[in-house]
C-alpha atoms as one frame of an Amber mdcrd trajectory, in Angstrom:
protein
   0.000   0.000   0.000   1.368   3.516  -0.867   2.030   6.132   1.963  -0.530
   8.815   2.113  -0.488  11.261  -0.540  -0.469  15.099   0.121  -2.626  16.988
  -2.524  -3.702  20.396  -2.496  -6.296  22.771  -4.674  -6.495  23.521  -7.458
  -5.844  20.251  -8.789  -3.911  20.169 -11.974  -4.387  17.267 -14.580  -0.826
  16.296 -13.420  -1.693  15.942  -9.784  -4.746  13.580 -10.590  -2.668  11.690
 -13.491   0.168  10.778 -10.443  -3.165   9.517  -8.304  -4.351   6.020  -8.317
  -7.822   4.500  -7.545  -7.430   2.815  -4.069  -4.646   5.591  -3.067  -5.129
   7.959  -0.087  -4.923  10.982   0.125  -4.807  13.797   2.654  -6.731  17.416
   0.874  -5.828  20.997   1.704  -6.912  24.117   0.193 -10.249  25.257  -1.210
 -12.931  22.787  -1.763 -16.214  24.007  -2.980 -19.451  22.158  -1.624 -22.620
  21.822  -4.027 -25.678  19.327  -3.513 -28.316  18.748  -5.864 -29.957  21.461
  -7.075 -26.823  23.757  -6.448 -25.901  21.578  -9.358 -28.600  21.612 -11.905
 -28.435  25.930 -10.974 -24.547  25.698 -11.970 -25.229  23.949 -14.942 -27.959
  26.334 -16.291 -25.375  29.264 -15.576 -22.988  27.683 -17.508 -25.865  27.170
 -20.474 -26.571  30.812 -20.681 -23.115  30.983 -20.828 -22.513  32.744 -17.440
 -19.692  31.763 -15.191 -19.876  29.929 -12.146 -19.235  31.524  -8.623 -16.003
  30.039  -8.161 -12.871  29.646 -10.441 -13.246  26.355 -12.097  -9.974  25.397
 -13.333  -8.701  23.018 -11.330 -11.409  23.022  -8.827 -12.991  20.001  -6.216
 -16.546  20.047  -5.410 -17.366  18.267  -2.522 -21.330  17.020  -2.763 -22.022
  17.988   1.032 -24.908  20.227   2.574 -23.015  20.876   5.876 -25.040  21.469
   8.732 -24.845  24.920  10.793 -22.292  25.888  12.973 -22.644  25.342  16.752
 -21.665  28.863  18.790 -17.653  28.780  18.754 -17.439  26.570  15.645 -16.546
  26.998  11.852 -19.137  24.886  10.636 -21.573  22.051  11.899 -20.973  18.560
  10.964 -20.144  18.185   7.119 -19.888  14.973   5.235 -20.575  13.301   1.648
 -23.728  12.671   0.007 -24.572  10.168  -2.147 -22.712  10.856  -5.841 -24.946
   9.346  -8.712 -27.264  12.166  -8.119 -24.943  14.785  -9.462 -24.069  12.551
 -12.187 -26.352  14.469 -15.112 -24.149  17.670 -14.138 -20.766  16.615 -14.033
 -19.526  16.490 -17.233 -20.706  20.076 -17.929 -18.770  20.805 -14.655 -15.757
  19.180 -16.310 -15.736  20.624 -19.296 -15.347  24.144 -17.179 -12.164  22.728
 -15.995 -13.564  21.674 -12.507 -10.827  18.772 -12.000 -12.301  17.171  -8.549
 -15.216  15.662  -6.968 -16.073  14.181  -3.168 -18.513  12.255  -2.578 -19.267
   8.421  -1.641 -20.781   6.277  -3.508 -20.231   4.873  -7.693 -20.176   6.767
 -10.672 -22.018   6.036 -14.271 -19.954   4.862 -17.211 -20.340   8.802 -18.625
 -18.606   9.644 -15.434 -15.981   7.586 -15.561 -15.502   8.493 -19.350 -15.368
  12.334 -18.925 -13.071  11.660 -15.601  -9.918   9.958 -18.120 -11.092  12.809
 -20.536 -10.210  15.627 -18.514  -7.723  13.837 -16.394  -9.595  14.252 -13.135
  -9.862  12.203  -9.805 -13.307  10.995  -7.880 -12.708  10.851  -4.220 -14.644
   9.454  -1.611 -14.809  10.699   1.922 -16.002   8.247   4.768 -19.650   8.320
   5.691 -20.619   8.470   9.114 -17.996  10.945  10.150 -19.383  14.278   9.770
 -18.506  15.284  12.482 -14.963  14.077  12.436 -14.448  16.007   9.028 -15.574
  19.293  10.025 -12.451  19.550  12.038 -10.681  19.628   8.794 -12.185  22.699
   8.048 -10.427  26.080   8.720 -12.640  28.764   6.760 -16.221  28.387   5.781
 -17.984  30.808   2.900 -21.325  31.129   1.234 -20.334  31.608  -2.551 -23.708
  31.516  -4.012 -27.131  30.713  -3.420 -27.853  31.130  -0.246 -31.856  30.293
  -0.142 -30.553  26.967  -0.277 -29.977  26.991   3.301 -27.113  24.388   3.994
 -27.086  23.167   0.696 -25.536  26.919  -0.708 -22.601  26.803  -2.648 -19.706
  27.184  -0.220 -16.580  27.522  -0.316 -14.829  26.040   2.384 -10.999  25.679
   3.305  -9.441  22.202   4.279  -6.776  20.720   5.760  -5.561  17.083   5.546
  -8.962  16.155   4.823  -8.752  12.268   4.857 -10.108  10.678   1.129  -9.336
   7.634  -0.778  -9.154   7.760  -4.868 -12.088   5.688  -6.180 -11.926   7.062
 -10.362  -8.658   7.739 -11.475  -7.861   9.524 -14.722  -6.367   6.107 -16.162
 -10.046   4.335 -15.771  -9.646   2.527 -12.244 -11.990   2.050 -10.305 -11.889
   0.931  -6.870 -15.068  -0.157  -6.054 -14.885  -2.309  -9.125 -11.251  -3.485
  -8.279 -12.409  -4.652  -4.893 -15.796  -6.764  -6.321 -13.507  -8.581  -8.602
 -11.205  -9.218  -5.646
């Protein structure tokens, strides 16, 4: 098993290329965090041909709708939602040059495909620590869409968040590896 690997936003295409599915990794830097319909609203910004609220080259949204902060706290327990759901708005994403995604959970074959086509890296966070992952957290910011409540586009600053490399830009994939196993 390889050591740990230190990454850090933005992700270039030769960051994810060195990355292998079943590697882990330790994330620091600016992560962006978009559910659901933060998703479908990014993707209809990008079809009128507006920009998105964050830089996208090189980018990492994290699918999580983390919940408020307690007094004295950054932010309230944050951790990965299921992935397939953003799955009919990531390759738009990827085209913009967004190069990361967290989640938990497998991808569909168009996934995978656009993930070797713009050399990017799925990551999966642990469910069932939330609470442990919000300590990774150093700065927490609304970016857009705030009626969404905890599900707002944020922009949140990480480090040594703990993730393991599930789609690699070479067409691994771990949960696949580890069925054939």
């Amino acid at each position: 098993m390889r050591p740990v690997i230190e990454i850090a936003t933005p992700l270039t295409a030769a960051a994810c290329r060195s990355l292998r599915a079943g590697d882990r990794v330790s994330l620091s830097g600016d992560v962006i965090t978009a559910r659901d319909t933060a998703h479908r609203l990014l993707c209809e910004a990008l079809a009128r041909g507006e920009g998105l609220p964050f830089p996208a080259e090189g980018a990492v949204i994290f699918y999580a709708g983390p919940c408020p902060a307690p007094p004295g706290f950054i932010i309230g327990a944050v951790g990965p939602t299921t992935s397939y759901r953003m799955d009919p708005f990531t390759v738009p994403l990827l085209k913009a040059g967004v190069r990361g995604m967290i989640g938990k959970g497998k991808r569909s074959a168009a996934v995978r495909e656009a993930i070797k086509e713009h050399s990017a890296v799925y990551l999966a966070a642990l469910g069932g620590i939330a609470a442990l992952l919000s300590r990774c957290v150093t700065q927490n910011e609304i970016l857009a869409y705030p009626d969404l409540g905890p599900e707002a586009v944020r922009r949140l600053t990480v480090r040594n968040l703990p993730l393991v490399v599930v789609n690699d830009p070479w067409g691994n994939d771990l949960y696949e590896q580890v069925l054939s196993r």
